[in-house]
C-alpha positions in Angstrom: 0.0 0.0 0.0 1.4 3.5 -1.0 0.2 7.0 1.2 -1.0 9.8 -1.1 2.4 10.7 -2.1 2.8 7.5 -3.5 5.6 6.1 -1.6 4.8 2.1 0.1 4.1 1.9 3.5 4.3 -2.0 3.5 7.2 -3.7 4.2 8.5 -6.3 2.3 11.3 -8.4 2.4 12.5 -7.9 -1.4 12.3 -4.1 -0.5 14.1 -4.2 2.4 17.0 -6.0 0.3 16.7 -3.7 -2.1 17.3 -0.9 0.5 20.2 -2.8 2.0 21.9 -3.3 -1.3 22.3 0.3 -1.7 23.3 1.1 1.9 26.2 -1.6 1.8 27.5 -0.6 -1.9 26.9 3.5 -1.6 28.1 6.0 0.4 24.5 7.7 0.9 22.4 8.2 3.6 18.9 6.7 4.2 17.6 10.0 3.2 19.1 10.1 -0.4 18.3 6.6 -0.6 14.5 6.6 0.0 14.6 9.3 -2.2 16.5 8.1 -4.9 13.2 5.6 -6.2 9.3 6.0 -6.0 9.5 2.5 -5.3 11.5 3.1 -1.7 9.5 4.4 1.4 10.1 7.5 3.2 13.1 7.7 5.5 10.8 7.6 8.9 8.8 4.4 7.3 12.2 2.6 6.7 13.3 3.0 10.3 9.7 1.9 11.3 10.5 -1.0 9.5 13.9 -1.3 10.8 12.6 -1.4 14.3 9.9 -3.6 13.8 11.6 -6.5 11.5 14.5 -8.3 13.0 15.8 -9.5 9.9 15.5 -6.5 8.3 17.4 -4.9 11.3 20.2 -7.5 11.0 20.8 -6.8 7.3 20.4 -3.3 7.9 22.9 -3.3 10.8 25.5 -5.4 8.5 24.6 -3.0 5.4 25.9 -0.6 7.5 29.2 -1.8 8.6 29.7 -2.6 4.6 28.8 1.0 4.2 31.5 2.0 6.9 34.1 0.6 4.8 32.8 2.5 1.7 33.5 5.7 3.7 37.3 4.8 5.4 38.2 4.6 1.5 36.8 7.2 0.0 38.3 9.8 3.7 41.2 7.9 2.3 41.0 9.0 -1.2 40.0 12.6 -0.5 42.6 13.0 2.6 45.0 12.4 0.0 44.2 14.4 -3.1 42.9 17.4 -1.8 44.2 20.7 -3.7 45.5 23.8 -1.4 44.0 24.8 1.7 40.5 27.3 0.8 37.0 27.3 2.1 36.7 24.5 0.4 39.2 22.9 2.3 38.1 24.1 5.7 34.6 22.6 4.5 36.1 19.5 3.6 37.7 18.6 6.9 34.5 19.6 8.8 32.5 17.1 6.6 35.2 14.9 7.0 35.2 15.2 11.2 31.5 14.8 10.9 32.0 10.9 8.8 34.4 10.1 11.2 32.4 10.5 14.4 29.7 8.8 12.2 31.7 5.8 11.3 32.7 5.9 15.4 29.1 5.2 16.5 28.2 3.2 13.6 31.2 0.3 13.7 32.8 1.6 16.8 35.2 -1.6 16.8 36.5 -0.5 13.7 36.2 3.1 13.4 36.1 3.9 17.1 38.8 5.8 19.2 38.4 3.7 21.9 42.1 1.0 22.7 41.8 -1.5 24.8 45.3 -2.1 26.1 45.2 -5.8 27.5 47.5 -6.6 30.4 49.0 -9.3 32.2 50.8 -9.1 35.0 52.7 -13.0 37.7 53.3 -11.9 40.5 55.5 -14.7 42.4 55.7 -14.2 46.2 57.2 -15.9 48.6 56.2 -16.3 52.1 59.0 -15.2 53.7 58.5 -11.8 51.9 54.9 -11.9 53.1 56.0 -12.8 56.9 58.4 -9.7 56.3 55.3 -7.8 55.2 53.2 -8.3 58.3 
C-alpha cells in the first residue's frame, strides 16, 4: 500500500533487500536513498521497518558496517588528493570530522577511538617476603 504521495508503507522483504543493497554498496544516507526511487518508502517508514523487522534490522545493521568501509576509502582518497587549503578545504575537513564521528558510532570496533590495552601481569611471592610484610 502506497500514502498519497505515492511512496509504500508496506514492508517487504524484497524491499528491504533492495534498500540494503544500496546502503552496503553506496556512500548515501537513508535519506538520499529513499529518495532516490518511488518505489523506496520514506526515510521515517524505513526506520519503522527497521525497528519492527528483525531480519531486516540485521541486514540493515550489516549494510551498515559494509557501508562503513565504503566511507574509510573514500576519507582515504579525498585525505590524500585534496588541492590547497581554501574554504573549500576548511569545508572539507569539517565534513570529514562529521564521517568520522559517524563511522565511530556506527562500527565503533572498527572506526572507534576507543584502545583496549590488555595486560598481564605473575606476581610470584614468597612467604618469607609476606611474613616480612606483616
Amino acid at each position: 500500500m502506497a500514502h498519497p504521495g505515492g511512496r509504500p508503507t508496506d514492508y517487504t522483504p524484497e524491499l528491504a533487500k533492495r534498500i540494503c543493497e544500496l546502503v552496503a554498496s553506496t556512500a548515501l544516507s537513508m535519506e538520499a536513498i529513499c529518495k532516490s526511487s518511488d518505489d523506496f518508502p520514506e526515510e521515517t517508514t524505513a526506520f519503522r521497518w527497521i525497528a519492527r523487522h528483525e531480519q531486516f534490522r540485521r541486514d540493515y545493521l550489516e549494510a551498515k558496517e559494509l557501508q562503513g568501509l565504503i566511507l574509510s576509502e573514500k576519507i582515504l582518497s579525498e585525505a590524500y588528493t585534496c588541492p590547497a587549503v581554501t574554504e573549500e578545504i576548511a569545508l572539507a575537513n569539517h565534513q570529514f570530522r562529521v564521517t568520522q564521528w559517524h563511522l565511530s558510532k556506527l562500527a565503533p570496533k572498527q572506526f572507534g577511538d576507543k584502545k583496549e590495552v590488555k595486560t598481564e601481569m605473575n606476581l610470584n611471592v614468597h612467604e618469607a617476603d609476606l611474613a616480612h610484610l606483616k
